[in-house]
Residue frames as qw, qx, qy, qz and C-alpha x, y, z in Angstrom:
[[0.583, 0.139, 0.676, 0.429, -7.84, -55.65, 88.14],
 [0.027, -0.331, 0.410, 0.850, -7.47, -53.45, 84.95],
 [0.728, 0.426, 0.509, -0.174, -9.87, -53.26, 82.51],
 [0.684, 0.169, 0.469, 0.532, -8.72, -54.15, 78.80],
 [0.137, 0.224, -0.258, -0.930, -8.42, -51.35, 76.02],
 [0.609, 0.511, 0.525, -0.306, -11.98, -51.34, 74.04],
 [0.121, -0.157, 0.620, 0.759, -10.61, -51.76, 70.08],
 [0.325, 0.621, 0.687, 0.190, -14.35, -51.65, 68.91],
 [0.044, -0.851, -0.261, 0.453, -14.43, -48.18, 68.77],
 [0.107, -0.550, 0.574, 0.597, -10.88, -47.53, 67.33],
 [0.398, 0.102, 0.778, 0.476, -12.00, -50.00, 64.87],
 [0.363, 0.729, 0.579, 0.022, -15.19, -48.28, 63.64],
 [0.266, -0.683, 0.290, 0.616, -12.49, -44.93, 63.30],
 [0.434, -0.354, 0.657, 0.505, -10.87, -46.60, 61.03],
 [0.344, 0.506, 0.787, -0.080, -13.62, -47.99, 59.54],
 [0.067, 0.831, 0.429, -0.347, -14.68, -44.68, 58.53],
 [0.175, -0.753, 0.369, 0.515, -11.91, -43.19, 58.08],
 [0.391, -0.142, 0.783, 0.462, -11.15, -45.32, 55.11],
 [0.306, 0.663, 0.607, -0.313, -14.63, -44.69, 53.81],
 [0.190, -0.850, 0.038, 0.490, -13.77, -41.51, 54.00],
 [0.183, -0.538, 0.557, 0.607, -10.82, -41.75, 51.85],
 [0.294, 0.170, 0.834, 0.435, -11.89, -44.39, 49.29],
 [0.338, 0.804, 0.489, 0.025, -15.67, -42.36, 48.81],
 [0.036, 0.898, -0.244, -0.363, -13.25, -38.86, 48.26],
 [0.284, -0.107, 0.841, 0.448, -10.84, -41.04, 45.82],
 [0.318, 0.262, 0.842, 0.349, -14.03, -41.96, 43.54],
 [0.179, 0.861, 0.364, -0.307, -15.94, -38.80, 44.05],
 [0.137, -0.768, 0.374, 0.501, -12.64, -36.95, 42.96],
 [0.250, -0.362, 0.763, 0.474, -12.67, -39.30, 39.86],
 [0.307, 0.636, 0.707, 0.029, -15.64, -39.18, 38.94],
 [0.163, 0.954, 0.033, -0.250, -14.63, -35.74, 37.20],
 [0.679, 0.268, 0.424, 0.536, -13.05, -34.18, 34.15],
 [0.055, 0.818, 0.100, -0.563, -12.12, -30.96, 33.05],
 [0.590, 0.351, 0.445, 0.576, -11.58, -30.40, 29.22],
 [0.009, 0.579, -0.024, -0.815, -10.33, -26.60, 28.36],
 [0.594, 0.717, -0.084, -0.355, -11.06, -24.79, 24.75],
 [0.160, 0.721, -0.650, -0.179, -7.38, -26.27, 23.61],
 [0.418, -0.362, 0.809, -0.197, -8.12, -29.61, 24.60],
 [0.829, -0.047, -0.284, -0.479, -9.75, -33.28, 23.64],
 [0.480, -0.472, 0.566, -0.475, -10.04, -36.02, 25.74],
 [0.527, 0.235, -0.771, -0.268, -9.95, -39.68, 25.55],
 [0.618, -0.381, 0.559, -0.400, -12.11, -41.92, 27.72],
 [0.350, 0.178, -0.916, -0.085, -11.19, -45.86, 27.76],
 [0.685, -0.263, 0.198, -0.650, -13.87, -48.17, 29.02],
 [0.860, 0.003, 0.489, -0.146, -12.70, -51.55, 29.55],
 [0.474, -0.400, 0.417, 0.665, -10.24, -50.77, 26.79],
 [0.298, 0.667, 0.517, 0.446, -12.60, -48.93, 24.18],
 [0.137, -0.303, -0.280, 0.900, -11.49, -45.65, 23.83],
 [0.141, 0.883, 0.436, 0.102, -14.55, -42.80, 22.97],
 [0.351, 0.211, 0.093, 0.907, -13.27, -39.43, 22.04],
 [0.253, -0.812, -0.468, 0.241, -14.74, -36.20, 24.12],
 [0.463, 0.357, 0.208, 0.784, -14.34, -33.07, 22.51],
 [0.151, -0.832, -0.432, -0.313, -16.57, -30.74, 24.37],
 [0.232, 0.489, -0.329, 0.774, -14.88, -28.27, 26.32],
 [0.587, -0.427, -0.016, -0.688, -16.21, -27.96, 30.23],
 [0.141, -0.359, 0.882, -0.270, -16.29, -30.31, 32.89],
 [0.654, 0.171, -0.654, -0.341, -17.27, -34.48, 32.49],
 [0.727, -0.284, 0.508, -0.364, -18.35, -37.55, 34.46],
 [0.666, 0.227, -0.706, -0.076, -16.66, -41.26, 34.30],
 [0.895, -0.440, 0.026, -0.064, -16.89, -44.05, 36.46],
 [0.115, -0.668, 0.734, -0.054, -13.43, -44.42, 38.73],
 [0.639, -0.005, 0.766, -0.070, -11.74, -47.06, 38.58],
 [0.690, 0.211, 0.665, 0.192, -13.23, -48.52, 35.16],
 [0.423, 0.882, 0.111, 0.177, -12.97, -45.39, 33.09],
 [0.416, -0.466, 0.118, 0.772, -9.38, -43.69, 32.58],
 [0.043, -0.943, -0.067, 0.324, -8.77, -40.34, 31.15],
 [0.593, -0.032, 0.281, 0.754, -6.11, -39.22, 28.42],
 [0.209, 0.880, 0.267, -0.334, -6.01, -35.52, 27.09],
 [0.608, 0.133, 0.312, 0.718, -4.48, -34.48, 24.11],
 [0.114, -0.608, 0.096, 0.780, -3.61, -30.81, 22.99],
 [0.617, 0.470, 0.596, 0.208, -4.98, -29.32, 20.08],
 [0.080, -0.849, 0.233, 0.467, -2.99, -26.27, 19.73],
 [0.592, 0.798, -0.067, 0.093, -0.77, -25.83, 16.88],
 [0.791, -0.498, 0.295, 0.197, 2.38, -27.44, 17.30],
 [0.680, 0.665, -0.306, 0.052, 5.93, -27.66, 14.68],
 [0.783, -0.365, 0.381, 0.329, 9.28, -28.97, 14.49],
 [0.114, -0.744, 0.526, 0.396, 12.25, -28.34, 12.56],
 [0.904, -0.008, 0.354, 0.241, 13.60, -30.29, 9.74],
 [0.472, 0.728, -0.084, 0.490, 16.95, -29.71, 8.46],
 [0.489, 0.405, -0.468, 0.615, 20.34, -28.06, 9.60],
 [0.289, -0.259, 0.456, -0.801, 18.83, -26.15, 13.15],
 [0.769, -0.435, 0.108, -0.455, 16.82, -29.18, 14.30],
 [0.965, 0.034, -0.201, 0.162, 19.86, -31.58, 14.51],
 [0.174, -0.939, 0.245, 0.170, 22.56, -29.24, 14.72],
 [0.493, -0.289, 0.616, 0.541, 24.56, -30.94, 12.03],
 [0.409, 0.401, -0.353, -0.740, 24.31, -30.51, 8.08],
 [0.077, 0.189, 0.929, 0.309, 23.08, -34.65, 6.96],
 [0.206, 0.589, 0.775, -0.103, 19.58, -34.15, 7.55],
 [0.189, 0.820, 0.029, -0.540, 19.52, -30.57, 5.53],
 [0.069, -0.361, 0.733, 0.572, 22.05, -31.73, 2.94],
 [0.587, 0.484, 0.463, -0.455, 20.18, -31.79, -0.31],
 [0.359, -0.070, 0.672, 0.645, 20.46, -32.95, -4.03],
 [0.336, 0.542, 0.270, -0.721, 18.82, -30.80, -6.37],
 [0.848, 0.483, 0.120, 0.185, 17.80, -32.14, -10.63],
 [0.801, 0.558, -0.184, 0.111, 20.49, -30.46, -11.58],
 [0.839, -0.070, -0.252, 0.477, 23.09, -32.37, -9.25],
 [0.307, 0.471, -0.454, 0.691, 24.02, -29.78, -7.07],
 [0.534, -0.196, -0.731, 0.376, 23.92, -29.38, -3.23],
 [0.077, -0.676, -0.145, -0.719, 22.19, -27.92, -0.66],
 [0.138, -0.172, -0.760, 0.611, 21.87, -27.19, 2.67],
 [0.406, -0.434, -0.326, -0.735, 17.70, -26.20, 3.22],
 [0.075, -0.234, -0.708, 0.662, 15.83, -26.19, 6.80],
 [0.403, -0.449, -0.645, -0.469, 12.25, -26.74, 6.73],
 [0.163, -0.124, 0.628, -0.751, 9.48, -25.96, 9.49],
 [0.341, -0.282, -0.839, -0.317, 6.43, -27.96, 9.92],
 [0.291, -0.091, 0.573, -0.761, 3.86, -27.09, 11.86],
 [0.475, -0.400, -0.734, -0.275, 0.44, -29.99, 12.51],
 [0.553, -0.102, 0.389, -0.730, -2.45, -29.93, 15.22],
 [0.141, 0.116, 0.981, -0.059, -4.14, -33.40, 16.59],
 [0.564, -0.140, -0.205, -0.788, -7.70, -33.27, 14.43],
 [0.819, -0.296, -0.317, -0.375, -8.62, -37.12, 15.91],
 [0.522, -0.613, 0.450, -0.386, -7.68, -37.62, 19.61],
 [0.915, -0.119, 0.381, -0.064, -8.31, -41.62, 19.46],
 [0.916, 0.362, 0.048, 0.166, -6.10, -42.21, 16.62],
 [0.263, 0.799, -0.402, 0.361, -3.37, -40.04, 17.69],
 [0.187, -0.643, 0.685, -0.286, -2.89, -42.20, 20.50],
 [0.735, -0.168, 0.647, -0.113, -3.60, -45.47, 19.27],
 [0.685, 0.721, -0.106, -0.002, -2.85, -45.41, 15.64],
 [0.670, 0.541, -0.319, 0.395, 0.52, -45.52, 15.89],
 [0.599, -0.659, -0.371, 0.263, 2.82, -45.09, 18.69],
 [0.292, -0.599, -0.218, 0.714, 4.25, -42.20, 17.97],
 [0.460, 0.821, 0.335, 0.040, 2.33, -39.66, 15.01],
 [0.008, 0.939, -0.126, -0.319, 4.67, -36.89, 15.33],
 [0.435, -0.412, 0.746, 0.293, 7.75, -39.17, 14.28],
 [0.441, 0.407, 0.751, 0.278, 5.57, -40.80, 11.16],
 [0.293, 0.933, 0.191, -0.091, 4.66, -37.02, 10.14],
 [0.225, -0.777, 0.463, 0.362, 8.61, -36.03, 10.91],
 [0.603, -0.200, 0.701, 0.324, 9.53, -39.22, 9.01],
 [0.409, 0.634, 0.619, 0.217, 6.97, -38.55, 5.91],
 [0.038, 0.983, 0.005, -0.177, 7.54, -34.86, 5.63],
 [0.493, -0.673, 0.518, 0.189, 11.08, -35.66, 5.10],
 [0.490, 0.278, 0.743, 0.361, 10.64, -38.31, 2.19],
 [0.472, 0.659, 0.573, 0.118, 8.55, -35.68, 0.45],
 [0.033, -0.891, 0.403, 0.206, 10.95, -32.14, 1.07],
 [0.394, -0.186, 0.740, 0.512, 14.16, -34.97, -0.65],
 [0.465, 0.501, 0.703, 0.194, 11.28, -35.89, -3.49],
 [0.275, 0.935, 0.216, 0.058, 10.36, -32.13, -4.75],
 [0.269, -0.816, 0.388, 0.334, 13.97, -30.85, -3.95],
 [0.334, -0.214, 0.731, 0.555, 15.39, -33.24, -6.14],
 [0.552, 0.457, 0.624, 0.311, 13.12, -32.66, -8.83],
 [0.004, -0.971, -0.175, 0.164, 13.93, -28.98, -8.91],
 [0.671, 0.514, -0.174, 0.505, 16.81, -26.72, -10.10],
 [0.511, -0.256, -0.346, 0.744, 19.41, -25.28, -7.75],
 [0.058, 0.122, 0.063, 0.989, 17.94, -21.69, -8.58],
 [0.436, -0.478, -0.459, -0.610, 14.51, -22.46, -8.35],
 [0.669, -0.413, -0.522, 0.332, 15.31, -23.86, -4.49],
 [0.489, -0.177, -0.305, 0.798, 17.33, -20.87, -3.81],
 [0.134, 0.172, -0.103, -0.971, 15.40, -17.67, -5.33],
 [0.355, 0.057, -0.127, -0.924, 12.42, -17.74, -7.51],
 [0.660, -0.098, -0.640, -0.382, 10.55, -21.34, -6.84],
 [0.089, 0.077, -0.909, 0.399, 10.21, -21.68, -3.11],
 [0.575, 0.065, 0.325, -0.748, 6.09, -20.64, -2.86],
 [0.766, 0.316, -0.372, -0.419, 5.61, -23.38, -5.72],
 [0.457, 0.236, -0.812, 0.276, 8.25, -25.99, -3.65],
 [0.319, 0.034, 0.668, -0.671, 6.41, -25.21, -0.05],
 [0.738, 0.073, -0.148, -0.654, 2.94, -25.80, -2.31],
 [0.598, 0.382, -0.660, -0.246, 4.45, -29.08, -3.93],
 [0.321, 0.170, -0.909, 0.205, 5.22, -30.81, -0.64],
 [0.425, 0.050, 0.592, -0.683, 2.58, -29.55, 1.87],
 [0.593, 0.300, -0.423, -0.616, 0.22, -31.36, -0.94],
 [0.746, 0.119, -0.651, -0.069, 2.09, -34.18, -1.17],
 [0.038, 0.128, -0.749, 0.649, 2.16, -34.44, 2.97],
 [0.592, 0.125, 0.263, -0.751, -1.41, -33.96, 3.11],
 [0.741, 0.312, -0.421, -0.419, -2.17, -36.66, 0.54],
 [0.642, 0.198, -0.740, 0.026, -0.24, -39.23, 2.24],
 [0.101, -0.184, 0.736, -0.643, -1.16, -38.52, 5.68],
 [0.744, 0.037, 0.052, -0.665, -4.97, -39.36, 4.70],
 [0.633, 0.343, -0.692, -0.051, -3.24, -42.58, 3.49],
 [0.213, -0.006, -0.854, 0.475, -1.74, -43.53, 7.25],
 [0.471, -0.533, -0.301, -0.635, -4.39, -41.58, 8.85],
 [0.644, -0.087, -0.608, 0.455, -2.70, -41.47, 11.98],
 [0.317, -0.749, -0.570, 0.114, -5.19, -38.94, 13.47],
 [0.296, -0.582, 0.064, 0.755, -2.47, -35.61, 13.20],
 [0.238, 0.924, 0.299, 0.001, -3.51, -32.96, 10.53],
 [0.524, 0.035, 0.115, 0.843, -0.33, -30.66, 8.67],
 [0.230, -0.707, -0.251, 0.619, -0.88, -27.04, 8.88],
 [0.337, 0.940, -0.057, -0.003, 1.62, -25.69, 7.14],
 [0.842, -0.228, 0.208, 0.442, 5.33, -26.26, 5.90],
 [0.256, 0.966, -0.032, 0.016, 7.52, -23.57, 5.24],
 [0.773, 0.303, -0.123, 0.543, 11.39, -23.30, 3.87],
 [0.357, -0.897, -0.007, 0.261, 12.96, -21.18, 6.80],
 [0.196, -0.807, 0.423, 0.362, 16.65, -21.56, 4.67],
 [0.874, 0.353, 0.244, 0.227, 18.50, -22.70, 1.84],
 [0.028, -0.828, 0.531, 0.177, 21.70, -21.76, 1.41],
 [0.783, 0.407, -0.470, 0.022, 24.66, -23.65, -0.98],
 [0.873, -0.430, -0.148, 0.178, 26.93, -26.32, 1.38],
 [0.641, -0.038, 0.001, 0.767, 30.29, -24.15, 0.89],
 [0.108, 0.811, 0.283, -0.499, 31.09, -20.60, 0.91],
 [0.086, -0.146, 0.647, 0.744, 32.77, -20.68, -2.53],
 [0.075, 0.517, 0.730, 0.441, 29.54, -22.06, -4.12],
 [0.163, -0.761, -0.511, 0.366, 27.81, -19.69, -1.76],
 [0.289, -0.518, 0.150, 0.791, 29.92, -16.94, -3.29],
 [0.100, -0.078, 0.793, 0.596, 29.54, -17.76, -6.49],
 [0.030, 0.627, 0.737, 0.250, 25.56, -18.34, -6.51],
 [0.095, -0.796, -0.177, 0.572, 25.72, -14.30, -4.80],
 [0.077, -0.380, 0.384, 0.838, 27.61, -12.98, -7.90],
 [0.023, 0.245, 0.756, 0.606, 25.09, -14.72, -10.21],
 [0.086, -0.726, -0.568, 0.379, 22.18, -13.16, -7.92],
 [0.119, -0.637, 0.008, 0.762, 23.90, -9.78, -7.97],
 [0.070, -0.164, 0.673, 0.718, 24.16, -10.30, -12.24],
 [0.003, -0.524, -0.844, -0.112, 20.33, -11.04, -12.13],
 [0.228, -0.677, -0.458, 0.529, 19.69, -8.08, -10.41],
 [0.062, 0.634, 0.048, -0.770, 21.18, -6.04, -12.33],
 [0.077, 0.262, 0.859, 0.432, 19.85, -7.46, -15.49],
 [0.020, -0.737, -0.675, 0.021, 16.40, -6.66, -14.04],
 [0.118, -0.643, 0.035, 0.756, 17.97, -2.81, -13.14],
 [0.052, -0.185, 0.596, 0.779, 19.18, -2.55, -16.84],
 [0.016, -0.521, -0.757, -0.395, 15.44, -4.17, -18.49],
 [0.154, -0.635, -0.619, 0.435, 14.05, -1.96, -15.70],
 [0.178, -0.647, 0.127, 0.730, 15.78, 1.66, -17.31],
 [0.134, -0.098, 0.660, 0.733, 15.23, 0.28, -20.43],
 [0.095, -0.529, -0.843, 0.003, 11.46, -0.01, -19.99],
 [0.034, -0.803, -0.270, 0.530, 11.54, 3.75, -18.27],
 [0.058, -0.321, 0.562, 0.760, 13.41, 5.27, -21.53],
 [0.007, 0.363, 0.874, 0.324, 10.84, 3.61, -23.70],
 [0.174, -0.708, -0.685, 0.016, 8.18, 4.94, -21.81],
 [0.052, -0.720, -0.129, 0.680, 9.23, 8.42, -21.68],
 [0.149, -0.384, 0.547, 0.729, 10.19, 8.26, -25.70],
 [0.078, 0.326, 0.929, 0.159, 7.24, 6.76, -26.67],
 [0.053, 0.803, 0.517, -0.292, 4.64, 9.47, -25.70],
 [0.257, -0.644, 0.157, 0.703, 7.28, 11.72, -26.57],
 [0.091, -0.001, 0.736, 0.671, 7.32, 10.34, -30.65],
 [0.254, 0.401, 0.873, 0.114, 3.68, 10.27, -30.63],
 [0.102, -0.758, -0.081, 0.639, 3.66, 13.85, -29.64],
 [0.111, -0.527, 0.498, 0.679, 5.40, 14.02, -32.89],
 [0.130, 0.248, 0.914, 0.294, 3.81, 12.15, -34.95],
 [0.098, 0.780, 0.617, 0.017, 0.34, 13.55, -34.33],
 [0.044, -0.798, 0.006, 0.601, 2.04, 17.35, -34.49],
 [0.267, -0.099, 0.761, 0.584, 3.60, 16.12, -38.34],
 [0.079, 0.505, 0.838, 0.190, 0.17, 14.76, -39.39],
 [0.048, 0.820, 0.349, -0.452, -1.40, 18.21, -38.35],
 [0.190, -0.570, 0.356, 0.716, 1.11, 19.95, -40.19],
 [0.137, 0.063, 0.776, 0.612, 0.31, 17.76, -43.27],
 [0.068, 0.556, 0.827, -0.055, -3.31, 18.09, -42.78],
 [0.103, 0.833, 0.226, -0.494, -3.40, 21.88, -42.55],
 [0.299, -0.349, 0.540, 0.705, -1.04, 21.74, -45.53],
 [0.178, 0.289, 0.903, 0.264, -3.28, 19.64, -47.25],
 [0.274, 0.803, 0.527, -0.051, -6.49, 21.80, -46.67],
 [0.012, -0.771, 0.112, 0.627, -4.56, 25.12, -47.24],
 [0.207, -0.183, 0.794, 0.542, -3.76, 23.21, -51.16],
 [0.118, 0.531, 0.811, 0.216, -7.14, 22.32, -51.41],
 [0.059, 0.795, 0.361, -0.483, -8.30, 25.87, -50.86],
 [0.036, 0.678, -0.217, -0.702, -5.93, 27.33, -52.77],
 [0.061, -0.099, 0.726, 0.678, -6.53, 25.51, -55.62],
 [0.081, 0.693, 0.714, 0.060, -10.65, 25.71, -55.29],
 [0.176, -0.698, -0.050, 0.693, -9.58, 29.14, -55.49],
 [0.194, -0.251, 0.736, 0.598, -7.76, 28.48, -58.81],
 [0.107, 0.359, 0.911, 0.174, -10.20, 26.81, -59.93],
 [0.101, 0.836, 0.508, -0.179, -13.08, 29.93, -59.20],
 [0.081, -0.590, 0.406, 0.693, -10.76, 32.17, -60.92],
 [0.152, -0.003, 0.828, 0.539, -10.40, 29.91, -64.00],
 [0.114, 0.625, 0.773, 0.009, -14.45, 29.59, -63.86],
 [0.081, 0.874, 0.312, -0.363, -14.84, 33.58, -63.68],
 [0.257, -0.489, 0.510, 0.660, -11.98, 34.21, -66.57],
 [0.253, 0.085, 0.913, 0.308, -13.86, 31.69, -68.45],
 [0.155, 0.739, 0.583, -0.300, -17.22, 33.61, -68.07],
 [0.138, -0.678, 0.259, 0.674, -15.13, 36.73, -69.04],
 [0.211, -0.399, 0.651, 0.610, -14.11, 34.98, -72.21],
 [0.243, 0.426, 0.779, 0.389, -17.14, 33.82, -73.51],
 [0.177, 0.925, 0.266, -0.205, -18.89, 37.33, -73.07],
 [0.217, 0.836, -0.472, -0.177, -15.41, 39.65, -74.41],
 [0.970, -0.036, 0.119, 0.208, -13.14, 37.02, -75.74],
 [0.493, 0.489, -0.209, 0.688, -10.24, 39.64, -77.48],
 [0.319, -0.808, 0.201, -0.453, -10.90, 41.79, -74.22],
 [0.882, -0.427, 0.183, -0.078, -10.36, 39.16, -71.89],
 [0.901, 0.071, 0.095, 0.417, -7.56, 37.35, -73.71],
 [0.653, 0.444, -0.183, 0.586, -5.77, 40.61, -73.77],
 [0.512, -0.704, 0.342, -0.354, -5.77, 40.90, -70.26],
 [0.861, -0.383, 0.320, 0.095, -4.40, 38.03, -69.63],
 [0.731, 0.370, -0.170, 0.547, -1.38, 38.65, -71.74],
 [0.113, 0.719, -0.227, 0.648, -0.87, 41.97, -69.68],
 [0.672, -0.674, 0.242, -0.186, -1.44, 40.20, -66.31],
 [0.932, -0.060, -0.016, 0.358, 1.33, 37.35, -67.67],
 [0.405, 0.805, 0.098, 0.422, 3.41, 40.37, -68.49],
 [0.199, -0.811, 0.258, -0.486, 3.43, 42.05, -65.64],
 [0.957, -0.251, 0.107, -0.095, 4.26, 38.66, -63.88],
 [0.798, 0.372, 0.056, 0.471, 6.99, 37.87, -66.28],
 [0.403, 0.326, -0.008, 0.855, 8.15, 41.74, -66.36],
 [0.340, -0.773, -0.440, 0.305, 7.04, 43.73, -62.89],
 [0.287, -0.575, -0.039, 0.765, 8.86, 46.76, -64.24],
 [0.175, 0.278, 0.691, 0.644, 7.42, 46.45, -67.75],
 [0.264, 0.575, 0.454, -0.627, 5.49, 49.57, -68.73],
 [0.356, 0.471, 0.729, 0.347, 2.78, 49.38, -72.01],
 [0.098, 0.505, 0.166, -0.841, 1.91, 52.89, -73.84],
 [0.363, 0.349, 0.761, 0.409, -0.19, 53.24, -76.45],
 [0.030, -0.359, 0.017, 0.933, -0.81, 56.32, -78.57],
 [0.425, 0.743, 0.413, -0.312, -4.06, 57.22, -80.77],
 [0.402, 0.670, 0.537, 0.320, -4.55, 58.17, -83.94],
 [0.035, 0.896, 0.255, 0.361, -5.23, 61.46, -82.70],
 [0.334, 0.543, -0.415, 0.649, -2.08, 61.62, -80.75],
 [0.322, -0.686, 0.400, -0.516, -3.17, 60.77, -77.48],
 [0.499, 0.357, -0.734, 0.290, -1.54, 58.55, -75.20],
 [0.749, -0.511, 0.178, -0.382, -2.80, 56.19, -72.22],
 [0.009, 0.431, -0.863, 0.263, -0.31, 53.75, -70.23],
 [0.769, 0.034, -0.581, -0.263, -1.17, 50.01, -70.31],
 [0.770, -0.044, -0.498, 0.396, 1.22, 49.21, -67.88],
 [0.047, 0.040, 0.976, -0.209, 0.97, 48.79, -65.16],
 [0.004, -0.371, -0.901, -0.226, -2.35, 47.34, -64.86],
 [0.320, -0.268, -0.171, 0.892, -3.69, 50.30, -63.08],
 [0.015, 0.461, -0.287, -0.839, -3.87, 52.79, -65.51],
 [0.020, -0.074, -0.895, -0.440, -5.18, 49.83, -67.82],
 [0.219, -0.500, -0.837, -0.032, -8.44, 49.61, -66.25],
 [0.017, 0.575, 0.231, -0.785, -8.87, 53.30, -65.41],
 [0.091, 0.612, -0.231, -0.751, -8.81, 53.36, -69.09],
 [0.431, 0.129, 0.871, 0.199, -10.37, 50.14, -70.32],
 [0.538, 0.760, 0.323, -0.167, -13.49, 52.00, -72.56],
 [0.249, 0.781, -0.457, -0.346, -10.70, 54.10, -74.62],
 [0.324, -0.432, 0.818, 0.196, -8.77, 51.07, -75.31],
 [0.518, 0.139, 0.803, 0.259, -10.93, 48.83, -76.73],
 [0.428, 0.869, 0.154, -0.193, -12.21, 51.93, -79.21],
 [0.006, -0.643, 0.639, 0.422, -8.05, 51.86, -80.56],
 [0.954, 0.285, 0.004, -0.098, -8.31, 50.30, -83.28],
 [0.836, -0.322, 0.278, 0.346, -5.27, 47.31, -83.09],
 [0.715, 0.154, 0.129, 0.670, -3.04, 48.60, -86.36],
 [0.395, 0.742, -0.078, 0.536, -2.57, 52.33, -85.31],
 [0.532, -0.704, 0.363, 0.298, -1.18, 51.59, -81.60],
 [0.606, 0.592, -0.434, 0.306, 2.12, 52.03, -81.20],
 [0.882, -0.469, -0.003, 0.044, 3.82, 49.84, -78.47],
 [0.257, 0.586, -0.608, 0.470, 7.32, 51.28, -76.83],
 [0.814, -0.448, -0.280, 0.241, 8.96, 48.85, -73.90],
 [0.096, 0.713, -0.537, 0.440, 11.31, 50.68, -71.82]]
């Protein structure tokens, strides 16, 4: 007679073997890794606890679960290239005209727990709110200020007003940064048409630009003149003032003259007006005793000033040739 199989054995195998599996199941879940990019969400009995440290964690299997969210720097499109049609780019601007504009958003998760129980999906309430506030500042703008010289002041206006109203939901996702990637007019007439007024701006700014360099070379160029005039007048001026403080020490040493010899003096100065008057005018004058000394020119006068004033005035005799 056979003897039976012996299943105590096989059972304690098993036995084990399951052990085995279930203690490697709870060891293996009783760990966490969080990287630098990461945060973590543990649920206990359905309270969740945020775990931000980077590095590896302990939870109890089984009654603890595990969610990780990314905290990288994420974006999304809004506008013509994240739909691939124009509605959700088409734009109305104050003054009533149309655009087509494409927007980029970029957010990062700052609170783990509220990004995934706050709402059930943040990105879609950020997409949905980002969207209400790019229509709101577009339309309160002019079609030029969208296209050319007001988009750093339009990107300011909304990331603001995004920030301001996410703190409102507080749905645990953080904006970044929103930036106008395009804006172009919905035809290519208007499109044409806002180039020619571009191109007429442009050269506006050329023309103020040439007119600004002209100035500035003509400017330095008059002052040059100006301050070479003002010399001119200035050296005039002292060369007047000399010559007449000359004048003047002349008059003073004539005057001296006249109060010591007054007929001497005063008839020099007829013979100096004389000779002034008449530069070829010669004065003889003949003695008494028959001799004869030339007045004129002056010369001769003053080689012979003692004889002169010994003639007595009524027996010259004055010949002009």
């Amino acid at each position: 007679m056979k003897k039976g199989v012996d299943f105590s054995n096989f059972k304690k195998v098993i036995v084990i073997v399951v052990i085995a599996i279930i203690a490697g199941i709870l060891i293996t879940g009783s760990f966490y890794s969080i990287r630098e990019e990461e945060q973590a969400v543990v649920c206990t009995f359905g309270s969740p606890q945020a775990v931000t440290t980077p590095g590896l964690h302990f939870k109890i299997p089984i009654i603890q679960t595990v969610k990780k969210v990314s905290t990288t720097i994420n974006g999304f499109s809004i506008g013509y290239n994240s739909t691939g049609d124009g509605d959700e780019a088409l734009m109305i601007t104050s003054d009533y005209n149309f655009l087509h504009v494409d927007f980029y958003a970029e957010y990062r998760v700052t609170d783990p727990v509220k990004a995934l129980y706050a709402s059930e999906d943040p990105v879609e309430i950020l997409k949905n709110i980002a969207q209400n506030c790019i229509r709101t500042t577009i339309g309160s703008y002019t079609v030029d200020s969208v296209l050319t010289t007001g988009k750093n002041e339009i990107q300011s206006n909304i990331k603001q007003m995004i920030i301001d109203k996410l703190e409102v939901y507080d749905i645990g996702i953080q904006l970044v940064n929103i930036t106008i990637q395009d804006a172009e007019p919905p035809t290519e007439e208007v499109s044409m048409a806002f180039k020619e007024v571009e191109t007429a701006k442009q050269g506006k700014e050329t023309s103020v630009n040439n007119a600004n360099k002209y100035r500035n070379e003509e400017i330095p160029a008059a002052e040059a003149e100006a301050d070479r005039i003002i010399q001119a007048a200035e050296a005039q001026k002292q060369e007047r003032i000399n010559e007449a403080n000359g004048q003047v020490a002349r008059f003073n040493s004539l005057y001296e003259e006249y109060v010591n010899y007054p007929a001497v003096t005063k008839q020099r100065m007829f013979y100096e007006t004389m000779e002034d008057v008449l530069p070829g005018l010669k004065v003889v004058i003949q003695s008494s005793d028959g001799e004869v000394n030339t007045m004129l020119p002056l010369d001769s006068f003053f080689g012979n000033m003692t004889v002169n004033q010994t003639v007595p005035a009524d027996d010259t005799n004055t010949e002009d040739k």
